[in-house]
N, C-alpha and C positions, 0 to 999 in steps of 0.2 A: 520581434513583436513583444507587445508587453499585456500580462494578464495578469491575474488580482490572486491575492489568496483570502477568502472567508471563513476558512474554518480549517480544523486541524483533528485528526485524530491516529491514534498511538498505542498500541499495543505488544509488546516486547520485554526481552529479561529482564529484571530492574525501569521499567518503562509502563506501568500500568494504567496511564491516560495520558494526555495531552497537558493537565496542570501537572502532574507529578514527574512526568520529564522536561517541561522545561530548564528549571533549575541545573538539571545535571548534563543537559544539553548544551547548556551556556556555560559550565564550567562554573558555575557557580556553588552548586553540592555536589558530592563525591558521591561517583558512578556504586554500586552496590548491585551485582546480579543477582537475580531472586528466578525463579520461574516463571514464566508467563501464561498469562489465564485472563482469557478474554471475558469481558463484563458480559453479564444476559442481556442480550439486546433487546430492546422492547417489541422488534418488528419480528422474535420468534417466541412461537406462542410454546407453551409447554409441551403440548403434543407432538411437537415437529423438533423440538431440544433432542429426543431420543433419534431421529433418524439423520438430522443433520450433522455433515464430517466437521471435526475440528477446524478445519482449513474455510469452511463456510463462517464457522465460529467466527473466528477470528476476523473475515471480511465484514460481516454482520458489524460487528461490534464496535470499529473503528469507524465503517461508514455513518453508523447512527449517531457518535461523536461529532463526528464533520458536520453533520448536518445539523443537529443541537445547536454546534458552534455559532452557525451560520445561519442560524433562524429562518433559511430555506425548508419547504417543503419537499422531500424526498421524490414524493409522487410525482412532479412536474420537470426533472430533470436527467439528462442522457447522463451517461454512467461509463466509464471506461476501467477495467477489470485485469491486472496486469501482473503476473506470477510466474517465475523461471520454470514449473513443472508441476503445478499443480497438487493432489491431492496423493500423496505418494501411497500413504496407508491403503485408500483406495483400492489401485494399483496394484501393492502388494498379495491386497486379498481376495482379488478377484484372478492374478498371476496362481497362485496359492492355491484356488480353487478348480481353475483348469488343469492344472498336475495332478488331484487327485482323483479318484475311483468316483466319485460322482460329479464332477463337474456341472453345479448346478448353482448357478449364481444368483444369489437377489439382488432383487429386484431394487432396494434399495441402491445396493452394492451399486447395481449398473447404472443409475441417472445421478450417480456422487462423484463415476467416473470421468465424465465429461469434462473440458477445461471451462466451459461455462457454466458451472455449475451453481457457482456461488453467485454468479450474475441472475441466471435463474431465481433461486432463493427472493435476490431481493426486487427482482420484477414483480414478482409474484406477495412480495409481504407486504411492502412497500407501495404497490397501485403505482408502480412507475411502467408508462407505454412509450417513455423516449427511447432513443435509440442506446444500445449498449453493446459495447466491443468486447471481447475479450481475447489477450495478448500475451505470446509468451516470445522473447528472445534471450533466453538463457540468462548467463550474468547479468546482460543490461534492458531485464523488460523492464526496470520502474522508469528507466529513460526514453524506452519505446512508448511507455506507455504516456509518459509526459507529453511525450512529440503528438502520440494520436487528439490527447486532449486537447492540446495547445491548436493545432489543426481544427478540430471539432470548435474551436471558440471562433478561429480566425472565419470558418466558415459560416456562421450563423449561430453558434448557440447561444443563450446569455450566461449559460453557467452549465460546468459539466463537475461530477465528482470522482477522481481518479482512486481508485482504491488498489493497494498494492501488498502482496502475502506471500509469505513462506512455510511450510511448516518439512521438520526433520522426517526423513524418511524412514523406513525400519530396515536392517539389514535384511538379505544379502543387498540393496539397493543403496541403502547408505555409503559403503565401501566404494560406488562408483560416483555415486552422486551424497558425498558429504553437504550437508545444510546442519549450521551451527548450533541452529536453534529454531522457535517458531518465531513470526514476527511480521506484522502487518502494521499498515499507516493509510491513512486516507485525505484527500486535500480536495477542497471546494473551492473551484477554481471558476473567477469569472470574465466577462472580457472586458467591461465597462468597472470605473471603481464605484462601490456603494457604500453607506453609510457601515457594514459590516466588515468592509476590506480591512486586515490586518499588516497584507504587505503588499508590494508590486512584484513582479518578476517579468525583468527584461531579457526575454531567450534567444537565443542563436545558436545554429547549429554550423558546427565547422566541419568540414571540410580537410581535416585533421585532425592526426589524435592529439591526446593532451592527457596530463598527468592527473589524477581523478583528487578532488581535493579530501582532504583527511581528517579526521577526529582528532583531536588534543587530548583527550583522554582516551588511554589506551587500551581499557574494558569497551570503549563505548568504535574505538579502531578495530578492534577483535571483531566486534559482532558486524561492525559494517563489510567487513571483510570475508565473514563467515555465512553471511547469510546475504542475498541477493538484494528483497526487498528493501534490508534497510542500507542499501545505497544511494537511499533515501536521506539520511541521517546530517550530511553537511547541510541538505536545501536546508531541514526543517530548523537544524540551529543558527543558523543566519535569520530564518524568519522572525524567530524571538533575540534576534542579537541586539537587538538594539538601533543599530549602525550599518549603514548600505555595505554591505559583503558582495565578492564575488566566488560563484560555485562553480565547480566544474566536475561535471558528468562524463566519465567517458561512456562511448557509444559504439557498439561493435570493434573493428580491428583496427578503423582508420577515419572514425569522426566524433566530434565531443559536443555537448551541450556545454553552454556558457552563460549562466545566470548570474543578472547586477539583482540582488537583493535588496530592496528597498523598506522596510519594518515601515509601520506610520506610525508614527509621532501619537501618543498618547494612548496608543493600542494595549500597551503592555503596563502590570504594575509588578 
């Protein structure tokens, strides 16, 4: 099937939006890891900055990007929400807090723990009543979560936003479940092309594995490698590449996504 992309957004080491990584997505400037710090998103007010987890940060941040891009209204579209584990921190301190002599959790604590939580956030900030998924399959939810979106177009939507995140866990959790770094990306994705379309993407899913395609630069193969989300990172440099590429996603133990990447023509300067 083939669906559009409108918009882009990007938050990751050396990656602190969607202009400033393209460049180094396309090989064109030298990759530079720095830390990453998701921008204030406009859709959380001050007051909600203190009880919101990083991992919402971060989903916040890139979706509101996306939708910038794409001159979409947030409010009026389904939302697909896709992350290998969720909010580890979380996790850890609510784990943390049952071990101890008072075992008394907040109340924060517990609706941060959720894996929809970040979906939450922006139903809620946002005035969006569409429908919204949230998805984990390990290594390859930013592929699951592709497939949900790309499904959600074929069925009816005219545009959905996939938003996709990781952030590092704190040991003893890290140790089982190593994540590189923090790092989220979000794509507004539609099914008709409109005056906003930046690329096409012609999808297939096989039926077979296949070899997952790689970064050229090998700070930018590190982090795809290290962190789930951004196995994200070949679609999005084909999308600014210029020149029809093809991607390849693998997807659990025994089938791939197969993306013809298509840039338009004058989209890009």
């Amino acid at each position: 099937m083939r669906i559009y992309v409108e918009g882009v957004g990007i938050c990751g080491p050396g990656l602190p939006d969607w202009q400033a990584a393209r460049p180094m997505l396309a090989g064109r400037q030298t990759y530079v890891q720095a830390p990453a710090v998701p921008a204030p998103s406009s859709l959380l007010p001050p007051n909600e900055r203190r009880r919101a987890s990083l991992i919402v940060k971060f989903a916040l941040a890139v979706g509101t990007e996306a939708f910038a891009a794409s001159g979409r209204d947030a409010a009026g579209f389904a939302t697909v929400f896709t992350s290998s584990g969720g909010d580890g921190d979380t996790i850890h301190a609510i784990m943390s807090t049952l071990t101890s002599e008072s075992r008394e959790l907040s109340p924060t604590r517990f609706h941060n723990s959720v894996h929809n939580a970040a979906a939450g956030y922006w139903s809620i900030l946002s005035g969006a009543k569409a429908a919204s998924s949230s998805i984990c399959a390990h290594d390859d939810s930013f592929a699951a979560g592709l497939l949900e979106a790309a499904a959600q177009l074929s069925a009816g939507e005219p545009a959905v936003a996939l938003l996709a995140y990781d952030v590092q866990y704190p040991s003893p959790l890290a140790e089982l479940r190593p994540i590189a770094a923090a790092f989220a990306a979000a794509l507004i994705l539609s099914f008709e092309p409109s005056d906003s379309a930046i690329a096409s993407l012609d999808l297939e899913l096989l039926a077979a594995p296949g070899a997952a395609t790689e970064m050229a630069l090998p700070g930018l193969e590190m982090l795809r490698l290290g962190v789930p989300a951004a196995r994200c990172l070949p679609l999005l440099a084909a999308i600014d590449g210029g020149n029809i590429a093809d991607v390849t996603l693998a997807y659990l133990e025994d089938m791939a996504i197969v993306l013809r990447v298509c840039p338009m023509a004058g989209k890009f300067s």
